[in-house]
C-alpha positions as CSV (number, residue, x, y, z in Angstrom):
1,X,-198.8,93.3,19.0
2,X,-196.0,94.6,20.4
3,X,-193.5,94.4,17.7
4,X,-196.0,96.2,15.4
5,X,-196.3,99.1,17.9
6,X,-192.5,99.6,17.4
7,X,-192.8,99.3,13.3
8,X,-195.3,101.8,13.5
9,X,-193.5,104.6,15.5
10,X,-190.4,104.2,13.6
11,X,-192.5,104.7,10.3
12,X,-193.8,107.4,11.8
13,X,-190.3,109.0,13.3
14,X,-188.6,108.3,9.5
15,X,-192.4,109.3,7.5
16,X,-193.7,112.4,9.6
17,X,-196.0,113.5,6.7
18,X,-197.7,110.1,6.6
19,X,-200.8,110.1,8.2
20,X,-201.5,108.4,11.4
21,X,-205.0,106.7,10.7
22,X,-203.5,105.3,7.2
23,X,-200.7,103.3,9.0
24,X,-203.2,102.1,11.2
25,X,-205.5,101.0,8.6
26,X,-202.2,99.7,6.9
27,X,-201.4,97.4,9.8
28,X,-204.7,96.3,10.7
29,X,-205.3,95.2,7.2
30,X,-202.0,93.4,7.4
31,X,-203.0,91.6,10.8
32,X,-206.4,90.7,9.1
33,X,-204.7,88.7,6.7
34,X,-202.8,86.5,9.4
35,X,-206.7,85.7,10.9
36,X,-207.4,82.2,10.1
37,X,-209.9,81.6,7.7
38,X,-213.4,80.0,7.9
39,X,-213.2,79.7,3.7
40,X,-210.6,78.7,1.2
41,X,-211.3,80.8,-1.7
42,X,-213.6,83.3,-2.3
43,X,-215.6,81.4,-4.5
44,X,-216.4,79.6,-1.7
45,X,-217.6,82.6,0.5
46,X,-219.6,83.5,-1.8
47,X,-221.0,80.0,-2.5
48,X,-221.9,80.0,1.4
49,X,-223.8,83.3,1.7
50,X,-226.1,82.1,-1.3
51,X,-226.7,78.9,0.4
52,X,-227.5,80.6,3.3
53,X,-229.8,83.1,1.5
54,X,-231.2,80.7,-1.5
55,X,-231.2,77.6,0.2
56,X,-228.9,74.5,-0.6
57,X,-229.8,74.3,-4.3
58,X,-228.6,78.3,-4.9
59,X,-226.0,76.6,-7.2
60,X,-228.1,75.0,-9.3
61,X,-230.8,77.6,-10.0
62,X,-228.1,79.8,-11.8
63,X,-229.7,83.0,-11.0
64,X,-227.9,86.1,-10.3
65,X,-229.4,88.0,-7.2
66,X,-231.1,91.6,-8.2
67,X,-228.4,94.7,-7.8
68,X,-231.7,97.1,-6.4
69,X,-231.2,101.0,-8.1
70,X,-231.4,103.7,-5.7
71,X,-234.7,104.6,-6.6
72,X,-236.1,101.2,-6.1
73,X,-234.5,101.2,-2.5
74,X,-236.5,104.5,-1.9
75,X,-239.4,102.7,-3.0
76,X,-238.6,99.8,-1.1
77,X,-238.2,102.2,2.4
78,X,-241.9,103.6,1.9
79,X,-243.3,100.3,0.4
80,X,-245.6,100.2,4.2
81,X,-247.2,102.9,4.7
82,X,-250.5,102.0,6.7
83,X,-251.5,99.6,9.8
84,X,-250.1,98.4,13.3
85,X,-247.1,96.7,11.7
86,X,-245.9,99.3,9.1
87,X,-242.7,101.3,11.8
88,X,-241.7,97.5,12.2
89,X,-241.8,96.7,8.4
90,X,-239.8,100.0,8.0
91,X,-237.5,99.6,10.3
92,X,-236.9,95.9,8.9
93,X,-236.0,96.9,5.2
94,X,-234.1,100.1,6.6
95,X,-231.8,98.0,8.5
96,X,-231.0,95.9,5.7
97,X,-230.3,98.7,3.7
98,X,-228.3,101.3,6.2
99,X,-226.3,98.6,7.4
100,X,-225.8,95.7,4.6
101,X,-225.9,92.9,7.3
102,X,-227.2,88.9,6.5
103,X,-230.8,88.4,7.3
104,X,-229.8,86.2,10.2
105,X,-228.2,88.4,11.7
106,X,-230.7,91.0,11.4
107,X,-232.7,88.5,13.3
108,X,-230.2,88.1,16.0
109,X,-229.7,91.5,16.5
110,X,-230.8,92.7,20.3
111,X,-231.2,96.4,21.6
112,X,-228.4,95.8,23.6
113,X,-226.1,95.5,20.6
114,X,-227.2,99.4,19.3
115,X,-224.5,102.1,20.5
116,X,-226.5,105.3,20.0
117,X,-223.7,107.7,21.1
118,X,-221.3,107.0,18.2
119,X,-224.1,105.2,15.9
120,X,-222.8,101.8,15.3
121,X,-224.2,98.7,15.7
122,X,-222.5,95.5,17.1
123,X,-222.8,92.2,15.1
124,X,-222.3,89.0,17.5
125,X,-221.2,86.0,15.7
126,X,-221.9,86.9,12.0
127,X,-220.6,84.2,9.6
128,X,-217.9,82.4,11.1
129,X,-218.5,83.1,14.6
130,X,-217.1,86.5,14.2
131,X,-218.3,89.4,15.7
132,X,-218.2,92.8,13.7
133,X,-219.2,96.3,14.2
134,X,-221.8,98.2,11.6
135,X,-222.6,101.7,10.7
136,X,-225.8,103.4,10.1
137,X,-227.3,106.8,9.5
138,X,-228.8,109.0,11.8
139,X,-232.6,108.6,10.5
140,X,-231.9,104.9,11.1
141,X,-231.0,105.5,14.5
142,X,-233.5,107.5,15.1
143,X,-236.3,104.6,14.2
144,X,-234.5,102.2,16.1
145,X,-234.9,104.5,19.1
146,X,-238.4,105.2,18.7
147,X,-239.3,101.8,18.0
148,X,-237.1,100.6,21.4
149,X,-239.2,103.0,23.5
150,X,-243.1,102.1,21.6
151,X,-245.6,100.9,23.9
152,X,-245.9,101.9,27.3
153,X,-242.6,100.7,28.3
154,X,-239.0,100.3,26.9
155,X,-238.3,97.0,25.4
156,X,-235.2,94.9,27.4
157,X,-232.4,95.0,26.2
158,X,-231.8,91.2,25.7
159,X,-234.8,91.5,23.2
160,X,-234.3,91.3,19.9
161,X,-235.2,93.9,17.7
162,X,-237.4,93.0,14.5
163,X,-239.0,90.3,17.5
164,X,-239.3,88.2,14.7
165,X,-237.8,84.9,12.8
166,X,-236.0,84.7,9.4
167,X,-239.1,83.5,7.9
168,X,-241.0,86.7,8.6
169,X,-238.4,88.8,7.8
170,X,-238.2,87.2,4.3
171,X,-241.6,87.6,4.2
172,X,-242.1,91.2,5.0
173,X,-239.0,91.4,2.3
174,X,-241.5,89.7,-0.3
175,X,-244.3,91.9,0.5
176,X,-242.6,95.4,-0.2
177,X,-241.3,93.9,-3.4
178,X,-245.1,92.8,-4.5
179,X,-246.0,96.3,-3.1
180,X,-243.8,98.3,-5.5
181,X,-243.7,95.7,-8.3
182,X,-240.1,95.4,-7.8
183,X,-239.8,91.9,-7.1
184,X,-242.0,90.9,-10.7
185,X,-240.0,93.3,-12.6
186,X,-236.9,90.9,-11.3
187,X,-238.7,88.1,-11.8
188,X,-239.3,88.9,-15.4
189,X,-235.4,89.4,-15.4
190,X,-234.3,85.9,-14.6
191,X,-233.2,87.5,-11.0
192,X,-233.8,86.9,-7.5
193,X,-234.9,89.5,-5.3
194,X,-234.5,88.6,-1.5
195,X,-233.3,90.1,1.8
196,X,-229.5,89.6,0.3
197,X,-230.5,92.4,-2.4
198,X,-230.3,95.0,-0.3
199,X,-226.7,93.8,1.0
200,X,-225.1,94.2,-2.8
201,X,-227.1,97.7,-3.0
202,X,-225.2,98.6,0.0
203,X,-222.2,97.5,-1.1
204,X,-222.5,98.6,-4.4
205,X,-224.2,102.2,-3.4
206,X,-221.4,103.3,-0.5
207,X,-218.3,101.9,-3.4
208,X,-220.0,104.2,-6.1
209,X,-220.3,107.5,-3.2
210,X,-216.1,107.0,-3.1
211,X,-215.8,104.4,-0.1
212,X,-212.7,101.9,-0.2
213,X,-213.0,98.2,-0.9
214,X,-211.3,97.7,2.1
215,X,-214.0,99.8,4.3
216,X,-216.5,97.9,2.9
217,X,-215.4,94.6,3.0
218,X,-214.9,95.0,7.1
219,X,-218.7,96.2,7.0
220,X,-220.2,93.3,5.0
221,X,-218.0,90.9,7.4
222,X,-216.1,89.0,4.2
223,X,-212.7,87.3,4.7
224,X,-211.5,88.0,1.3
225,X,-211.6,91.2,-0.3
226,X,-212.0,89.5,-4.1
227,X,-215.3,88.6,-2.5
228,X,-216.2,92.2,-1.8
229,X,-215.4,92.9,-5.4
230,X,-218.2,90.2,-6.4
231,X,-220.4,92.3,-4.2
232,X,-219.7,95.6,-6.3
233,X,-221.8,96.2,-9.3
234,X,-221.2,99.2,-10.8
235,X,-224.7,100.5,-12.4
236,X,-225.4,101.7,-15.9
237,X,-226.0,105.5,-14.3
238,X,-222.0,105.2,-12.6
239,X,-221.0,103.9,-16.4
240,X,-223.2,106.4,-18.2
241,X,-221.3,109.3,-15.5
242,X,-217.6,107.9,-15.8
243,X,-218.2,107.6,-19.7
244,X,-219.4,111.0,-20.0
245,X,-216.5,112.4,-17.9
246,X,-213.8,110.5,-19.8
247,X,-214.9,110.0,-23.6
248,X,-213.2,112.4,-25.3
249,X,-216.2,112.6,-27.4
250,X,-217.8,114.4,-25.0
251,X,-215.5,117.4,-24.3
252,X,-217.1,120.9,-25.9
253,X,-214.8,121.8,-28.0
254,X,-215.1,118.7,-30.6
255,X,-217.3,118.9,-33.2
């Protein structure tokens, strides 16, 4: 907007030790706010994503979904190792993983939508209708390449990429949890283990490596950041760290 061009360079004329990308991200955060809103509360958000991932009885099972470790996402990655189907598998859980997106859209997602050049991947209409852009790593990329140009010919680029439904993604998301015993261990736990696992590991993993609420919440797609917050389970290993560092206890020179 125009007016918020002019608020921004006079910031910048009267702050010239402020830095330019965190008035941006200031003022883009600030424009966010005035988008209008598919949900009134978070609570709701949140209430809609399990529907979407549980099914419309989510409230009533009262089940919290499983907060995967890192180690048990490794285990997840590697879960297929053999047969005509394991680089799709792979890709599949990678994707949910790298990038922290709903299984639906997963399902929607078409080559067309992957930028190699500055590896991030477009989102069209995620919840709400709104359209988003994703990160990824460079391994992931690097599968999704190799996997567009199997065969004897490229796929189109209006295909979609797992060239499968929600139903067998979910499935293949069963099967590497049978595979490495993750999803019984869960199961034993009161917990559900699905697809929507991997998108609180993502969340959870990138806020414990230092990334902002804020960053994350644009990657996930949320409207409120509280619901972000719900996302973010700090793990006993990040308590176990933080304790060690702080506890007073801990310092050498108490005995």
């Amino acid at each position: 907007m125009p007016k918020n061009k002019y608020v921004k360079k006079k910031i910048r004329e009267n702050m010239p030790k402020e830095p330019k990308d965190d008035i941006d991200t200031y003022f883009s955060l600030r424009e966010s706010e005035t988008e209008e809103r598919i949900y009134k509360s978070p609570r709701e958000e949140i209430a809609a994503e399990l529907r979407d991932e549980l099914g419309p009885k989510a409230e009533e099972k009262h089940k919290l979904p499983a907060i995967l470790t890192r180690e048990e996402c490794k285990k997840l990655l590697n879960a297929f190792k053999k047969g005509k189907k394991a680089p799709r598998n792979r890709l599949i859980i990678r994707l949910l993983y790298a990038t922290g997106i709903r299984i639906e859209e997963l399902a929607n997602l078409k080559f067309c939508d992957i930028f190699y050049d500055n590896q991030t991947i477009f989102i069209r209409e995620g919840k709400g209708k709104k359209d988003r852009y994703v990160c990824a790593d460079l391994k992931t990329f690097e599968l999704l390449k190799k996997w567009q140009e199997a065969g004897q010919e490229d796929k189109p680029l209006e295909d979609s990429v797992p060239g499968i439904k929600i139903r067998q993604i979910r499935r293949i998301v069963e099967k590497a949890g049978d595979i490495t015993g993750i999803s019984q261990k869960y199961d034993a736990m009161n917990r559900i283990y699905s697809a929507h696992s991997f998108r609180h590991a993502f969340a959870t993993h990138l806020f414990e490596n230092g990334m902002s609420l804020f960053a994350i919440k644009k990657l996930l797609g949320h409207e409120f950041l509280e619901t972000t917050e719900i996302y973010i389970n700090c793990t006993i290993e990040q308590a176990r760290k933080e304790y060690k560092e702080t506890n007073p206890l801990s310092e050498r020179d108490i005995e």
